[in-house]
Residue, then its C-alpha position, 0 to 999 in steps of 0.5 A: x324082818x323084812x316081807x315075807x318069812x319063808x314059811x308064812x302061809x299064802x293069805x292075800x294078794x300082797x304076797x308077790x311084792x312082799x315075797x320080793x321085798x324079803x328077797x331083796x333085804x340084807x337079812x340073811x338067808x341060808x340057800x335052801x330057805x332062798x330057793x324056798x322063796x323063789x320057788x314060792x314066786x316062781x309058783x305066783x308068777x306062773x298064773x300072772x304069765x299065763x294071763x299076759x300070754x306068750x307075747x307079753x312074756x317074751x317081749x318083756x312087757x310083762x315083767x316090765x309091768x311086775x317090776x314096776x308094780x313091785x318097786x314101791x314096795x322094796x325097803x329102801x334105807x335114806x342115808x342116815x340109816x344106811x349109816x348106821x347099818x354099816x358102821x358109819x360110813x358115809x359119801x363114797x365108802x358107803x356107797x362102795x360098801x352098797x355094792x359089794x352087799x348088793x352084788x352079794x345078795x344077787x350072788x346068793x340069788x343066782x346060787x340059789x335059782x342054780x340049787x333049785x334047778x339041779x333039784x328040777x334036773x333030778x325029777x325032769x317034769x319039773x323043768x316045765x317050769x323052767x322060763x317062769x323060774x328064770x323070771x322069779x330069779x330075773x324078778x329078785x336080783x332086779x328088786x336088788x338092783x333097783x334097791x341098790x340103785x334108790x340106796x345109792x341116790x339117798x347116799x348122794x342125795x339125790x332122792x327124787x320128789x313124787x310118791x312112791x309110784x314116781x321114785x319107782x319110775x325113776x329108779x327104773x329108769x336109772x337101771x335100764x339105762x345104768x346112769x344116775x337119776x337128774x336131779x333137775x329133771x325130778x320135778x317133771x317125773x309123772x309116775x308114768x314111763x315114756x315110749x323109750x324108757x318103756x322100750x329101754x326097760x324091757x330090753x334090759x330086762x329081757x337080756x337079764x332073764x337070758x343071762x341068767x339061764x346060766x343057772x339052768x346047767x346040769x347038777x350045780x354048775x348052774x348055781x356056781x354060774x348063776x352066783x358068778x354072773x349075778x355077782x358081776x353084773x351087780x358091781x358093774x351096774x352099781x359102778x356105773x351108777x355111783x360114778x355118774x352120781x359123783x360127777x353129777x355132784 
């Protein structure tokens, strides 16, 4: 079990960071249960969002600062146990074999945002709602990414030094510019983002969260678009990674 069940009561603080890290395991979820948990985060993130403000929020400083928060928590495998998990696989194939799933984890996600949405176009009050609903997707399908992106270093071994708050950093970096981490440059890592990856990661946080208003259509066009662009946008990030760690190596 990874996180947070979908029925678990709400009993600490701790529950955004576990509700993402149960969105962004491989166990599996049928659509109502994921849409059940990212209507549970959207819920979170709408008294965070309100508290940073329009600007923090379209700007996207403030999910900036929520993925960074989260990142520590996600449940990355090193490679012996990615491995196991995956029949043996090593090198190349087992980071193929990573995207594939990754890129199907966010299929599901977008699925399910587009099957809550069509529930929200049935009872039209609830589509207030709607922008923190896309952060809560946006927020998920990153944690994936930025998952898939740390599982893809181990498999190289490229696992870059610090405490979990640095490896974060760097694994955020690695997906807002789509290239793997140097691992001549570990040692300098301060667990603290520069100006540019700052600017970087927001940008392409911003764009993400604009995609995935796909979701958003009427009835469940939204959720067939969602899976679609989820799934796209994930093999081609994890494609751009892994290449970059085999020239690297």
């Amino acid at each position: 079990m990874c996180g947070l069940s979908a029925s678990d009561p709400d009993d600490d603080g701790d529950e955004l960071p576990r509700l993402v890290a149960r969105l962004s395991c491989d166990e599996p979820l049928d659509t109502r249960s994921r849409s059940r948990l990212l209507g549970r985060l959207a819920a979170l993130l709408a008294g965070s969002a309100r508290k940073a403000g329009a600007a923090g929020v379209t700007s996207g400083r403030w999910l900036a600062d929520i993925v960074l928060d989260v990142t520590p928590h996600l449940p990355v495998r090193d490679s012996a146990t990615l491995g196991a998990h995956h029949d043996g696989l090593t090198g190349d194939a087992l980071a193929d074999a990573l995207v594939v799933a990754a890129a199907r984890a966010t299929a599901a996600v977008g699925a399910a945002g587009g099957a809550l949405a069509a529930i929200e176009f049935a009872a039209p009050p609830a589509l207030l709602t709607a922008p923190v609903q896309i952060s809560a997707e946006t927020l998920a399908v990153v944690a994936i990414e930025l998952k898939l992106v740390a599982e893809l270093h181990e498999v190289y071994g490229v696992r870059p030094a610090g405490s979990a708050s640095q490896r974060a950093t760097a694994y955020a970096t690695s997906w807002a510019r789509q290239r793997g981490i140097d691992p001549l440059k570990g040692a300098s890592l301060t667990g603290v983002l520069g100006s540019a990856a700052k600017r970087d990661l927001r940008k392409r946080l911003v764009r993400r969260a604009g995609r995935n208003l796909t979701t958003l259509m009427p009835f469940l066009a939204g959720a067939l678009a969602g899976a679609e662009l989820n799934r796209r946008e994930t093999r081609r990030l994890g494609e751009k990674i892994t290449n970059d760690l085999r020239l690297r190596r």
